[in-house]
C-alpha positions in Angstrom: -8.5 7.1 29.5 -7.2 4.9 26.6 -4.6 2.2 27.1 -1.7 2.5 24.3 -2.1 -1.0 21.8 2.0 -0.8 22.0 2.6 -0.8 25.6 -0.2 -0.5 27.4 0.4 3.4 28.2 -2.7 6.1 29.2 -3.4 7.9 26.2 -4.0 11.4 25.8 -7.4 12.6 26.8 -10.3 12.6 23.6 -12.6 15.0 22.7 -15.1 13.4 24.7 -12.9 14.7 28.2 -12.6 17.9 26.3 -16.4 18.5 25.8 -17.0 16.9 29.7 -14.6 18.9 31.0 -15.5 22.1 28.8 -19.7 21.3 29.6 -20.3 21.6 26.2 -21.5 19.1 23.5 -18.7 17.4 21.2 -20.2 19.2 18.7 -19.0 22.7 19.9 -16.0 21.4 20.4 -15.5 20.2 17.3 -16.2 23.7 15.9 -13.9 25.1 18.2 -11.3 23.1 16.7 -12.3 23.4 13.4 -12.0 27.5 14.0 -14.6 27.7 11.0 -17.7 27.6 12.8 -19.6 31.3 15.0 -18.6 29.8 18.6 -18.8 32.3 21.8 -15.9 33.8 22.6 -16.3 32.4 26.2 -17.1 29.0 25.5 -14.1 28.7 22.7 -12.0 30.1 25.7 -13.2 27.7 28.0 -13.2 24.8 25.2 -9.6 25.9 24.6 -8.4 26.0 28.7 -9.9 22.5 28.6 -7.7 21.8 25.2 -4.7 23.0 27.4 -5.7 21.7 30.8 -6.3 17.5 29.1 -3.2 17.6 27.2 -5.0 17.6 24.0 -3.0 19.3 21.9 -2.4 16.0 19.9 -5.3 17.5 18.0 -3.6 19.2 14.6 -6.5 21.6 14.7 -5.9 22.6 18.5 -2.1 23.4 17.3 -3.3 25.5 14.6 -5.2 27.9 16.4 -2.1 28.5 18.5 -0.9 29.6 15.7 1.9 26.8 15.5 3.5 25.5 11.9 1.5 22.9 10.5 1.5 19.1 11.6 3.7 17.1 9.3 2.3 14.1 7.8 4.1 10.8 8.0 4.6 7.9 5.8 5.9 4.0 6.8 7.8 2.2 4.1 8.7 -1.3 3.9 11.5 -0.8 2.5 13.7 2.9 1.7 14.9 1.1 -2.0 11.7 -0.1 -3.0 10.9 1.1 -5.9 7.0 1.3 -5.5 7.5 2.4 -2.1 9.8 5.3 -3.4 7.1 6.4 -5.7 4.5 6.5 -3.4 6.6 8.6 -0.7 7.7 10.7 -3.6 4.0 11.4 -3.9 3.3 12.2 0.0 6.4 14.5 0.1 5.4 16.7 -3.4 2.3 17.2 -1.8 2.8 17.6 1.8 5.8 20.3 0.6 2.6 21.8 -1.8 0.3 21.8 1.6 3.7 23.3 3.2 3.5 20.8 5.7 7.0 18.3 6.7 7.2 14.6 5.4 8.0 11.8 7.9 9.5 8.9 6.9 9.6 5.9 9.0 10.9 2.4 7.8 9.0 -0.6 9.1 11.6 -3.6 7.1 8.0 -5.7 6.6 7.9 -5.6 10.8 4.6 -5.8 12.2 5.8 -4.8 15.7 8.2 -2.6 14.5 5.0 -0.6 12.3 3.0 -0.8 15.2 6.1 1.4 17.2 6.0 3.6 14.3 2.6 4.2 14.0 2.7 5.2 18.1 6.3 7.1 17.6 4.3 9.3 14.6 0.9 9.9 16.6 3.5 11.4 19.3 5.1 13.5 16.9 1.3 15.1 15.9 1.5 14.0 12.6 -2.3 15.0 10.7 -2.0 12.2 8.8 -0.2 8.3 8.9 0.1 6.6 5.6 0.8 3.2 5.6 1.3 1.4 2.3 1.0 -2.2 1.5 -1.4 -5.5 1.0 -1.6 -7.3 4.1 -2.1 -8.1 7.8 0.7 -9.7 9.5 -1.6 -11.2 12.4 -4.8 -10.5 13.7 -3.0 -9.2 16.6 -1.3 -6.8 14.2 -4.6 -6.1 12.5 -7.1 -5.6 16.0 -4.4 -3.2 17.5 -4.3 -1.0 13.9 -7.9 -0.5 14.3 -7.1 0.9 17.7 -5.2 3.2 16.4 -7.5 4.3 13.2 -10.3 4.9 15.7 -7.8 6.4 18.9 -6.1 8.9 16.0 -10.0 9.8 14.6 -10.4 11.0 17.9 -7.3 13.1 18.3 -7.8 14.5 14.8 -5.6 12.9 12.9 -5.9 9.9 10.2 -4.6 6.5 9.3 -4.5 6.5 5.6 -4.2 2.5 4.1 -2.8 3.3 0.5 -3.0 -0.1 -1.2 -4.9 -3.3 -1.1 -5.0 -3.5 3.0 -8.6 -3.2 4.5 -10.1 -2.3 8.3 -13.8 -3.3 7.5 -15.9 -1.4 10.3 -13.8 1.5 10.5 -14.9 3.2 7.7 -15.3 6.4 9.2 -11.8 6.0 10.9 -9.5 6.1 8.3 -8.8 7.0 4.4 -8.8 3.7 2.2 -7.4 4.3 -1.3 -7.0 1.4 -3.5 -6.0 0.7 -6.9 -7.7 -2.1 -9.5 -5.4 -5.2 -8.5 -7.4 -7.5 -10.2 -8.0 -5.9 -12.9 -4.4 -4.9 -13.7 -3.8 -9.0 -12.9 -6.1 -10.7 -15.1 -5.4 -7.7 -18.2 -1.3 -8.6 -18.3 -2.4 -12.4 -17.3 -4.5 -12.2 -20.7 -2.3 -10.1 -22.8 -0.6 -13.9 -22.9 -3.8 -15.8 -23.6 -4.3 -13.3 -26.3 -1.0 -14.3 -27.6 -1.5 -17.9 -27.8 0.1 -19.4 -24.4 -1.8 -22.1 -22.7 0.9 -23.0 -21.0 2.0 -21.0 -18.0 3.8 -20.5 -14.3 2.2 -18.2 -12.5 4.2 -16.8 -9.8 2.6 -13.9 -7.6 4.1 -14.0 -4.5 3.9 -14.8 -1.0 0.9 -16.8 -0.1 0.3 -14.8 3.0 -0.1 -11.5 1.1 -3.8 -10.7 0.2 -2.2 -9.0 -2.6 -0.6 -11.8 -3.9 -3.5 -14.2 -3.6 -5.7 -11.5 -5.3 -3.0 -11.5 -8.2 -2.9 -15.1 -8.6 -6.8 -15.1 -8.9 -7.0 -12.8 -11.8 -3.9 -14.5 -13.7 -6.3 -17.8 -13.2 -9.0 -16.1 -14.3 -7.9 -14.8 -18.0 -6.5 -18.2 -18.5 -10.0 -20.1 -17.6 -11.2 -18.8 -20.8 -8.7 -21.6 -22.9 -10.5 -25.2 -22.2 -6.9 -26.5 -22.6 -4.8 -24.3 -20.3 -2.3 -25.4 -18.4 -1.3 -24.0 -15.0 1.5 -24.4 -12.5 1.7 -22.3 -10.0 4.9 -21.6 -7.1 5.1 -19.2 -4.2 8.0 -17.1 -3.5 9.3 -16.2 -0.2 8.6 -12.2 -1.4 8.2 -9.8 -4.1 11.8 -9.4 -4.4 14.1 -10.7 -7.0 16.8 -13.2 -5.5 13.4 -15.0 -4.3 11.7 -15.6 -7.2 14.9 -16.0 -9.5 15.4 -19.0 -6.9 11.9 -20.1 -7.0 12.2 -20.1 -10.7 15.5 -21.6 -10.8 14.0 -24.6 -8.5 11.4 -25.1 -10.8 13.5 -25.8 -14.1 15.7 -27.9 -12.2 12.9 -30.0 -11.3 10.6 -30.3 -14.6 13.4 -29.7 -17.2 15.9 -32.3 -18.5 19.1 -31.5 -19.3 19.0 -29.7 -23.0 15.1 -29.5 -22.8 12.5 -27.0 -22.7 10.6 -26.0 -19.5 6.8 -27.6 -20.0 5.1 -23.9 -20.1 6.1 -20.9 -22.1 5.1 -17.9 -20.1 5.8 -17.2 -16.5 4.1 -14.4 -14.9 5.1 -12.6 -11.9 3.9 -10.7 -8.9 5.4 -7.9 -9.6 8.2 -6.2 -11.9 11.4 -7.2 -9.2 10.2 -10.7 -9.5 10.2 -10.8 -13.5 14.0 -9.3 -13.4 14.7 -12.7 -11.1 12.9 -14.9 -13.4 14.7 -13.4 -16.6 18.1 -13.5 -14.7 17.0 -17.3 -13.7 16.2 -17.9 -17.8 19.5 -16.5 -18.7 21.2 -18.9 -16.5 19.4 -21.7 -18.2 20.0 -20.7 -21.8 16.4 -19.7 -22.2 15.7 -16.9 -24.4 12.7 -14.0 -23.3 10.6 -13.9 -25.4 11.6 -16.8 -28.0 11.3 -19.2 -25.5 9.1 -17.8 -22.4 7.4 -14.8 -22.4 7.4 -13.1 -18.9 5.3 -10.3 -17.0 5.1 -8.2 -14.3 3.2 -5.6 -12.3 4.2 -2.6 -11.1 5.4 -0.4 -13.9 9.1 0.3 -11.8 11.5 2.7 -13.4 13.9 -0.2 -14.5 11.0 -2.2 -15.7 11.7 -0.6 -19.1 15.1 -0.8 -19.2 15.3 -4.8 -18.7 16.4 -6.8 -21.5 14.3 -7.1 -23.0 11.8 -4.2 -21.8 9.2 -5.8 -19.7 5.3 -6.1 -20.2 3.6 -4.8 -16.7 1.0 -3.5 -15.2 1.4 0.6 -14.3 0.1 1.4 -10.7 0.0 4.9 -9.9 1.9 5.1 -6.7 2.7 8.6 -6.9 -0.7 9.3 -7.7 -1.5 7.3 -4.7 0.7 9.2 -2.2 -0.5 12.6 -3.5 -4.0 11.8 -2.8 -3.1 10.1 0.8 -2.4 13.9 1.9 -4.8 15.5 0.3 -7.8 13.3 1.3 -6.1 13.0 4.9 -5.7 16.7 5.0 -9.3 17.7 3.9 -11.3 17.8 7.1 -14.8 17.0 5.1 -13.8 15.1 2.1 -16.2 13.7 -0.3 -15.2 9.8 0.2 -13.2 8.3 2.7 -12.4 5.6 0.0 -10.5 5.8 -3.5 -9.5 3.4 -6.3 -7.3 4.1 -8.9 -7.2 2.5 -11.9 -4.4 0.7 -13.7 -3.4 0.5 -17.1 -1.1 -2.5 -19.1 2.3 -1.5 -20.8 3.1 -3.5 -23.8 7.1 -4.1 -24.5 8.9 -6.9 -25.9 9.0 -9.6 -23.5 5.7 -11.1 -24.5 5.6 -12.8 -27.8 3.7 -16.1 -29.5 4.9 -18.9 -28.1 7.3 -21.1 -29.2 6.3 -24.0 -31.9 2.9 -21.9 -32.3 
């Protein structure tokens, strides 16, 4: 028997019991479940009294054949509000309600513990499939006990679907990755600037912890490395929210600008589109005009990104997309590729401009 990562609880039996139990190989098992395969009627029966017997009817396949609804799928947010988040569950639920299977929703407020509970609270409730956006480990605690559960909900049948720049090298087999081009999104908006002229810039991604946010700040370095004389500060913020970086932003003008003056860059470019409606609230507050004096980007593509004054320059992520193909690739017993990446794509509006005395 397994112990549970979360509290140290026996686990449900694994197909390897079954098939001990059953004397057959995991392979006939496996084709029991699957209910695709020519299996004798008398070993399914006896695979299927073993199914019953081991309490492993975890298995979303074993709950089929008994002719029960379908498993729901589940999805843990961050955050209910977020905006990326939103889209992405909007995603699983269009096409878990297309599958007609029930959506989950669990919120995790950026709590490793609390995800880990989640996670353990969803594999109870027989979900087929656990989605779990975002960019980073908390811990490697955090990390080592998630790839228990990747490999403990392989076993029952189920998946652990990583939707977004979070990795379990080694596990491969174990769960559904699907990315999108982080980077790449990065260095195109970092270098819709440098196209325009701006040497001069703060680059604000995010929290340093977040392997997303490091990634960003990488590719903003990148399309600037190309200008001999370019000019880089770079801040953290506390997250990808906006009272954060409109404080971060804030701190920074206070500290490099005298009274009447001009900050010494003239493009800021932020982690993501949340963070640019901070920095833009932070400019206002200083006088500063977007884009006459600073030009400003995001990431992200948000529904609101568009409607900022003035309309904002991002990066469009599919997140949608994203959560659509976290149920179907979760839900397809064979798929083609355990891993995906989706490409993103620049949006041009009117907060990048040539900058100022240029």
């Amino acid at each position: 028997m397994l112990q549970n990562p979360v509290k140290g609880a026996v686990m449900a039996a694994t197909i390897h019991d079954v098939a001990r139990d059953a004397q057959v190989s995991i392979a006939t098992v496996s084709r029991v479940l699957a209910g695709n395969y020519p299996v004798a009627a008398a070993t399914r029966e006896r695979v299927l009294a073993s199914v019953d017997a081991l309490n492993y009817a975890a298995n979303p396949n074993a709950r089929r054949l008994r002719g029960a609804a379908p498993s729901p799928v589940a999805v843990l947010l961050g955050s209910i509000t977020g905006p990326s988040f939103a889209a992405l569950a909007q995603g699983v639920e269009r096409e878990a309600r297309m599958l007609d299977r029930i959506c989950l929703i669990g919120v995790t407020g950026g709590d490793a513990e609390r995800e880990l509970e989640l996670v353990e609270a969803m594999r109870r409730q027989q979900a087929s499939a656990i989605i779990l956006p975002g960019g980073y480990w908390q811990s490697t605690e955090h990390r080592a006990r998630m790839e228990q559960y990747a490999d403990l909900l392989a076993r029952e049948g189920s998946r652990l679907v990583l939707a977004g720049n979070r990795t379990l090298p080694g596990h491969a087999e174990s769960i559904i990755s699907i990315r999108y081009d982080n980077h790449g999104g990065a260095n195109r908006v970092a270098g819709r600037l440098a196209a325009a002229g701006h040497r001069r810039a703060l680059l604000l991604p995010g929290p340093f912890a977040s392997d997303t946010a490091r990634e960003r700040l990488d590719a903003f370095r990148s399309a600037f490395d190309v200008q001999p004389d370019a000019e880089l500060l770079v801040r953290e913020s506390e997250s990808f929210d906006r009272e954060p970086s409109k404080a971060a932003v804030l701190d920074v003008l206070d500290e490099l600008v005298p009274a009447g003056g001009l900050p010494p860059f003239t493009a800021i470019v932020c982690g993501t589109d949340q963070m640019a409606a901070g920095v833009l609230e932070a400019l206002r507050e200083r006088g500063l005009r977007c884009p006459e004096d600073i030009s400003v980007t995001g990431f992200d593509d948000i529904p609101s990104a568009r409607d900022l004054n003035p309309a904002l320059t991002t990066v469009r992520v599919p997140y949608e997309e994203m959560g659509a193909l976290a149920v179907r690739l979760a839900l397809d017993e064979a798929p083609e590729s355990h891993r995906a990446l989706l490409e993103t794509h620049v949006i041009d509006r009117a907060s990048v401009a040539p900058p100022r005395n240029n």
